[in-house]
N, C-alpha and C positions, 0 to 999 in steps of 0.2 A: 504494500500500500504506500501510494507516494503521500509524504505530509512536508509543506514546508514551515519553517517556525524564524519570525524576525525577531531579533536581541535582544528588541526594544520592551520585550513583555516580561512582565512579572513574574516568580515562579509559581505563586497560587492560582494566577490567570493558566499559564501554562496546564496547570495541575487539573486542572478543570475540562480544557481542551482535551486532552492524554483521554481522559475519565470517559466523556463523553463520544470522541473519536472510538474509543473501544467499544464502546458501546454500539453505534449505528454500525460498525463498522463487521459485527459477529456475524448477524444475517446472508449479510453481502458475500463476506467470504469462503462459508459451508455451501454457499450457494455456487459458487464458482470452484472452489476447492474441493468441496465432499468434506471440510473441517481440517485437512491433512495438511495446511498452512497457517501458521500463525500473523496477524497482523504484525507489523514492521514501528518497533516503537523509537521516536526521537531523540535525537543524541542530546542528553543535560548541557552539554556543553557548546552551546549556539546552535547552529540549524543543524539540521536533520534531514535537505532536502533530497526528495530521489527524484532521478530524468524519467521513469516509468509516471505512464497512467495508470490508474488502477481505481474502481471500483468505491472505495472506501474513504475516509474525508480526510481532505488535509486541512494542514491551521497552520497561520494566524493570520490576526487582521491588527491595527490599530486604530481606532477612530479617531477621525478628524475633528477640527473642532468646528468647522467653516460646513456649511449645509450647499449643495449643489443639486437643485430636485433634478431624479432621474428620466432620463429621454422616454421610459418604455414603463407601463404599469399594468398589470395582467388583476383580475378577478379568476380566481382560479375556480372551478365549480365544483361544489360539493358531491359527495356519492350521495345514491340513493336514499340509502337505508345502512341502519348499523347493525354487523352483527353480532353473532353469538360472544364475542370475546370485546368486545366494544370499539371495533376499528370502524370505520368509514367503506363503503364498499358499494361497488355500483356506478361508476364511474363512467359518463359517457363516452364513446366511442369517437375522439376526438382527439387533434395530439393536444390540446389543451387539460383533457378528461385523463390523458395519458401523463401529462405533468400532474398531473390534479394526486394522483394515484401514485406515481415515484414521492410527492411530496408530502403525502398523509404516511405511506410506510416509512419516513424520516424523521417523521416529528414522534416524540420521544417526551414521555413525562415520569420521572422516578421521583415519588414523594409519600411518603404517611409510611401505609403497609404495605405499599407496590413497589416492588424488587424489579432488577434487572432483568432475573429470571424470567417475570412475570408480560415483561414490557417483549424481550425477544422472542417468546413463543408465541405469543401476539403477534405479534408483525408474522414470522413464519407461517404460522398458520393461516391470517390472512390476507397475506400479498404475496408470498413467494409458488411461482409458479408449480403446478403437477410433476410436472417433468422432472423438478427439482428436491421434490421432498420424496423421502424415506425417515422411516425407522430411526435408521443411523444418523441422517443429519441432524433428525431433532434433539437426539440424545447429544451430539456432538454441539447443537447451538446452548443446551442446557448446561453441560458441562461446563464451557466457556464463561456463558453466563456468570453462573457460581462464581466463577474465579473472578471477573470483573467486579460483579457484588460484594465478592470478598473485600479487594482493593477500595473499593466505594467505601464503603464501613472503614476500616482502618485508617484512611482520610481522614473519615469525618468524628471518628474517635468513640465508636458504639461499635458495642462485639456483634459479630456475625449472627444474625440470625434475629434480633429486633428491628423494630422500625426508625426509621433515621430521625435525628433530633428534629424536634417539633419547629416547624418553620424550613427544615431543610430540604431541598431540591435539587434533582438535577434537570433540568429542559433543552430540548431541540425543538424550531421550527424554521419553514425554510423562508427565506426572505426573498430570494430570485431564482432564477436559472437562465438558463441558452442552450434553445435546441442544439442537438447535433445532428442530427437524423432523423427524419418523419415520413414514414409510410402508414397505408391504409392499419395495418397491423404491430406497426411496429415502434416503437420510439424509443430513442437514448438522448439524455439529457444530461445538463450539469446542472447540478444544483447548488445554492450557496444557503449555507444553515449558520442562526443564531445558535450556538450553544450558552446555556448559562447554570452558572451550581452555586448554589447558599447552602453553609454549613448550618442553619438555623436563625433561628429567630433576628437574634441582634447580630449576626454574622456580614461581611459585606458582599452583595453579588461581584462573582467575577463571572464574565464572556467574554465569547470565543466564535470565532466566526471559521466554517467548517468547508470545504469545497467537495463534494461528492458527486462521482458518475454514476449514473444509473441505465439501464434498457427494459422498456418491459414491452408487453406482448400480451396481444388482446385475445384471451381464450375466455369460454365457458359466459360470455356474456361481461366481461370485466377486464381489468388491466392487472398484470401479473408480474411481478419481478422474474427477469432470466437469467441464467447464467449464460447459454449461449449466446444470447441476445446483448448482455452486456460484457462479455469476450471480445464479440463484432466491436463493440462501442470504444471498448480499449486499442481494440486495433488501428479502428479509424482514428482514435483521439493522439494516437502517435504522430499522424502523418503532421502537425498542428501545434499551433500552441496551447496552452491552456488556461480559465480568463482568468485573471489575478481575484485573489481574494480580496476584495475590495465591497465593504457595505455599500447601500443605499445612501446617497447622503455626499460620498466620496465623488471627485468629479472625474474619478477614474472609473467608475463602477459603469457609466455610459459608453466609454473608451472600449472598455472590457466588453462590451456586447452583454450587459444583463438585463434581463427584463424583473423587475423588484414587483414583487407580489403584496400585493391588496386584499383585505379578511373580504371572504366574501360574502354577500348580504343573503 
């Protein structure tokens, strides 16, 4: 997984990034690997940048202080209906409905009694394509899990297995992307994600802004995370550059080709 990290940040900002990167990042990987690769973590000691694309999010950002509104604003559309596990789902058959769906299995809430665990069988179960799931994977994204969970906890200074201090969080949602690819069935995107984590109550938010590829693939009436699909999307995203991690707001973020996302009504 490529991540890059500028100097300029904090280690608790960082820490938070690391945290949350592993996190969106579990799914994605069993998905493409069968679990049999571990995420690639950043060197403590300045950047950690890799030349590969890959799948999974990189960081960091700094915000600016100066406001530049962006060229491009998207209302992404809701899915239908929620289901049994309380994701979003249902997505129309649009590459918009196809953003709409890379960007609900991204966002990401770990808070009260809801574990990591809990957040990545989630999404596994409902976004990641047929083709994609067995047995094996889901044991191997729980596995994972756990050990993220673990690290989440010892952060935040509560033993493994209660609910994180009262007020504590960790959040992802996404704030833009840029197609790469759009056909009738198919979509690969980038995505650009708020991460943010409070150790509790009086604690102070730190974020982290996240760059992740995605592809999914419209089966069974819906949009589906692939791995084959986003293979293709690594391949293609080689031939290219890829757009700097730059929020909303930044007057590079226009530069960069993103289009920043709007809650939509």
């Amino acid at each position: 997984m490529g991540r890059t990290r500028k100097t300029g940040n904090t280690k608790g900002t960082w820490a938070a990034g690391v945290a949350l990167a592993a996190v969106l990042a579990l799914t994605g990987y069993a998905v493409l690997n069968g679990g049999d690769e571990e995420a690639d973590t950043p060197s403590k000691a300045g950047s950690g940048a890799s030349a590969s694309a890959a799948p999974g999010p990189s960081a960091t950002y700094a915000v600016p202080d100066d406001w530049t509104e962006p060229n491009a604003w998207a209302a992404l559309p809701r899915g239908k209906r929620t289901d049994g596990r309380g994701s979003q789902v249902g997505f129309p058959h649009t590459t918009e409905g196809a953003v709409a769906a890379a960007a609900a299995l991204n966002t990401v809430s770990i808070e009260g009694g809801r574990d990591t665990v809990d957040e990545q069988l989630r999404i596994y179960h409902s976004y990641v394509s047929k083709a994609d799931q067995s047995d094996a994977h889901a044991e191997e994204i729980e596995l994972a899990a756990i050990q993220t969970d673990k690290s989440l906890h010892q952060q935040m200074g509560v033993p493994v297995g209660e609910p994180l201090p009262g007020g504590a969080y960790m959040r992802s949602s996404v704030i833009g992307y840029k197609v790469v690819n759009a056909a009738d069935d198919e979509v690969s995107v980038w995505l650009l994600a708020r991460a943010a984590q409070k150790g509790g109550e009086t604690a102070k938010e730190s974020v982290e802004y996240l760059r992740i590829l995605n592809a999914v693939v419209w089966e069974d009436g819906d949009w589906k995370l692939s791995g084959a699909a986003t293979q293709r999307a690594m391949d293609e995203a080689q031939k290219g550059e890829k757009p700097k991690i730059v929020a909303p707001g930044d007057a590079a973020f226009n530069s960069a080709g993103w289009t920043a996302v709007r809650e939509a009504s």
